[in-house]
Each structure stands twice: as structure tokens, then as C-alpha cells.
C-alpha positions in Angstrom: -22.2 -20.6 -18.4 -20.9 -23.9 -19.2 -17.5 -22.0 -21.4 -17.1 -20.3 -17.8 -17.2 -23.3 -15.8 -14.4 -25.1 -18.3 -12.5 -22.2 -17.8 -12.2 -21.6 -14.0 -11.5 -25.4 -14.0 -8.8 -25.4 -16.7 -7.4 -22.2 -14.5 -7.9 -24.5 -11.2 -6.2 -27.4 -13.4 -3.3 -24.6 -14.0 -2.6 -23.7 -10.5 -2.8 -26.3 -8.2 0.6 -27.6 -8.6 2.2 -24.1 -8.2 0.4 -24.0 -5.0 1.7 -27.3 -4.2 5.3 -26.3 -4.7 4.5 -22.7 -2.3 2.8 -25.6 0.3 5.9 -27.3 0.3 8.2 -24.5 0.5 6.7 -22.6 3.2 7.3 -25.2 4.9 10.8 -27.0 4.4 12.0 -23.4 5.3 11.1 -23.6 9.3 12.6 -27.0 9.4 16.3 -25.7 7.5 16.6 -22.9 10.2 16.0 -25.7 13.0 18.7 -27.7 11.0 21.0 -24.2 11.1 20.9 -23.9 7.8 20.0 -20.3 6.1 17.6 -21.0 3.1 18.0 -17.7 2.0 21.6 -18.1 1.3 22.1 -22.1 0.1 25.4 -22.8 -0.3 26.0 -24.3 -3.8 23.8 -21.7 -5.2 24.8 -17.6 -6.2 21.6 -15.4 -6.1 24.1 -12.8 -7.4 25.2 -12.9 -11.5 28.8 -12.1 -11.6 30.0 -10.8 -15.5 
């Protein structure tokens, strides 16, 4: 029981930042479209690879 515990903490440990970036992300977004800015479509950035 005590290997499980490390685990699920080492996982916790693992994930918290990611959901600290998501957190942060979902929501910057509401204030760029009150800004009039498009998120999905930033403007120094391609989302399209062009060979």
C-alpha cells in the first residue's frame, strides 16, 4: 500500500503543473477575444508547415 501511495503522489507531483498551464490558458483566451484578438490564429505564429 505504501509503493501505491508514492506512486499516485509521484503521478500528482507529475501533473499539477500541466494543469496549471491548462488553468492559465483557459483563461487568458476569454480576455484576448475581449482585447479583439483571435487566439486561435496569433499573428507571429503559422499553425500550418509550409515545405
Amino acid at each position: 500500500m505504501t509503493e501505491l501511495k508514492q506512486v499516485v503522489q509521484d503521478y500528482y507531483l507529475g501533473i499539477v503543473p500541466l494543469l496549471a498551464v491548462q488553468k492559465f490558458y483557459m483563461g487568458i483566451s476569454p480576455i484576448l477575444v475581449s482585447l479583439g484578438y483571435n487566439p486561435d490564429a496569433p499573428v507571429v505564429l503559422n499553425k500550418v508547415t509550409r515545405t
